[in-house]
N, C-alpha and C positions, 0 to 999 in steps of 0.2 A: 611391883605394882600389885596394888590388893584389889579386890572384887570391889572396892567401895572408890580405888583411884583410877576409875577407867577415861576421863579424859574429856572434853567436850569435844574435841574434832572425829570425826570417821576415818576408816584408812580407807584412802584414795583405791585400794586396790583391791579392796573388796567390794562384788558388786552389789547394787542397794535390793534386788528380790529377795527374797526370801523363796526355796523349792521344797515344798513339801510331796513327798511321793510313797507311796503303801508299795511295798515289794512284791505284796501277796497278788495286787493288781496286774502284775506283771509276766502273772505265770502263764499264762496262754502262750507267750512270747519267747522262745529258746534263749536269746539274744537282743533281749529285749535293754534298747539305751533306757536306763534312769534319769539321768540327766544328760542334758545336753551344754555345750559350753566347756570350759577347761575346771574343774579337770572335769573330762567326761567318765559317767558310769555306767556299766552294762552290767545287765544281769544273766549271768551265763547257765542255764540247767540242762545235763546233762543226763541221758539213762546210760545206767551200767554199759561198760562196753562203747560207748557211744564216742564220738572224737571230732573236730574241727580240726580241717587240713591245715598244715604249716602255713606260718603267714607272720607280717611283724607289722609296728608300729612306730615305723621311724617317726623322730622330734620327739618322743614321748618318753616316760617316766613312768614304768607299767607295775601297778600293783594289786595283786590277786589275792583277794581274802574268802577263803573257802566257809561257809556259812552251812553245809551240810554236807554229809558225803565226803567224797577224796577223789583228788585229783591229780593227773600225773602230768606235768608239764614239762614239753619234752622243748628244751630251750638248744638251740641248735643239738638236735641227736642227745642232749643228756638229759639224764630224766629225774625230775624232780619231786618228789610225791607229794601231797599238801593236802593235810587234814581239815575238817571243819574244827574252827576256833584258831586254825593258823595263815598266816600270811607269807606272801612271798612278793619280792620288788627284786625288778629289772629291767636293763633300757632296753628300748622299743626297740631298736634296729637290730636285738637277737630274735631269728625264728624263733615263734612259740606254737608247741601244736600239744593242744590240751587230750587228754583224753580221760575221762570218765572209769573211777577204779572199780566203783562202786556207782548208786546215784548221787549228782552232784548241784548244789545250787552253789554259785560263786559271784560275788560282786568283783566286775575288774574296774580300777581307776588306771584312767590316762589321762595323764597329767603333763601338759606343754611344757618341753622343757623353754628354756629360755633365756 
């Protein structure tokens, strides 16, 4: 399909808003949701040193895109390190306890599994 055969019906399964949101908005906010709905997005900033107690996300589909900073996500006890410009995905029902390498701004999606 080309950019020009996109089709006269809509997919049923996307829904008809449209969310526009500024991240920059959002810095007041640690943990601040970007969206809301599936997939859900949180904006995560954290200071050096800084960390969120273990916790999961059962049903979900979790993917962490580090946007500045590094991040060490410690997914039951193993620890993960995650740069800004890299990503990392895993299901919700593993503990995840983030901690902050450096300072960190990260976008998380949770995404419904289904």
């Amino acid at each position: 399909m080309t950019g020009d055969d996109r089709g006269d019906e809509a997919d049923p399964e996307l829904p008809d808003a449209v969310d526009h949101v500024r991240l920059a908005d959002l810095a007041a906010r640690p943990g601040a949701a970007a969206l809301g709905g599936s997939p859900r997005v949180v904006r995560l900033a954290l200071e050096a040193g800084e960390s969120v107690p273990s916790h999961d996300h059962p049903g979900t589909t979790v993917v962490v895109y580090v946007v500045d900073g590094v991040v060490d996500l410690r997914l039951d006890g193993e620890s993960h390190e995650v740069a800004a410009g890299e990503l990392l995905r895993f299901p919700g029902e593993r503990a995840v306890a983030p901690l902050a390498v450096e300072d960190a701004v990260a976008l998380v999606f949770l995404v419904d599994d289904r």
